[in-house]
N, C-alpha and C positions, 0 to 999 in steps of 0.2 A: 550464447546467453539464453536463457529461459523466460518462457511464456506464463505470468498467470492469467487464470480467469476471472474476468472482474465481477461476476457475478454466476449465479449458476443459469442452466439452459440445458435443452436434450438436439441431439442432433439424429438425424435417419441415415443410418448407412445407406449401402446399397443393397443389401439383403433385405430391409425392410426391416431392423432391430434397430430401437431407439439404444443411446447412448445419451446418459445423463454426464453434463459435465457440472462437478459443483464449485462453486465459487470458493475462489485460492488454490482451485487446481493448478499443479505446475507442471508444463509442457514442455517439449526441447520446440526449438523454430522451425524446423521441420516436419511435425509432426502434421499427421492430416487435418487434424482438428481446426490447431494453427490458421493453418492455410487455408480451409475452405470458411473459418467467420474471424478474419484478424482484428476486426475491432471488437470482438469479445473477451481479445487480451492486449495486457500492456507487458510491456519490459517487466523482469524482475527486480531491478536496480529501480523504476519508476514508481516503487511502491508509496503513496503519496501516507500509508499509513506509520511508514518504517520510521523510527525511532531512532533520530540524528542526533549528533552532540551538537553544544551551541555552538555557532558561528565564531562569536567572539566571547569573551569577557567584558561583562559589563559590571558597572561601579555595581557593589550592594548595599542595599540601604538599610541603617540599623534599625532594627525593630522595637526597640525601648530603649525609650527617655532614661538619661541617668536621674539619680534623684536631682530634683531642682528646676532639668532642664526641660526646659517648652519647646515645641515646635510650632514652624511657621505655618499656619494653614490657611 
C-alpha cells in the first residue's frame, strides 16, 4: 500500500541536500522518506478527502408543492 503526504516539508539527507516533499506526494512503505517521518503520511485508502458513494439510500424529499398542496412546517 502507499504512502501520502499529508502536507508538504523538506528533509536533509545525509549529503547535506535538502529534499522538498510536497503535499499528496505518494510513496511506496518502504521508502526512506516513509520511515524516517511516518507521521507525515497516512495510508492511501485513509484519504479523509476521497470521494465515497453513499452509504445507504435514503428517502428523497420532493422539492415542489403540486399545485394546491401545502406543506407542513
Amino acid at each position: 500500500m502507499g504512502k501520502r503526504a499529508v502536507q508538504s516539508f523538506a528533509y536533509s539527507l545525509s549529503e547535506g541536500i535538502n529534499q522538498v516533499v510536497s503535499e499528496d506526494d505518494e510513496y511506496a512503505d518502504d521508502h526512506p522518506f516513509v520511515k524516517a517521518q511516518p507521521d507525515m503520511f497516512r495510508d492511501v485508502n485513509d484519504n479523509p478527502n476521497q470521494i465515497k458513494a453513499p452509504a445507504k439510500k435514503g428517502k428523497v424529499e420532493q422539492a415542489t408543492a403540486a399545485p394546491g398542496e401545502a406543506r407542513n412546517v
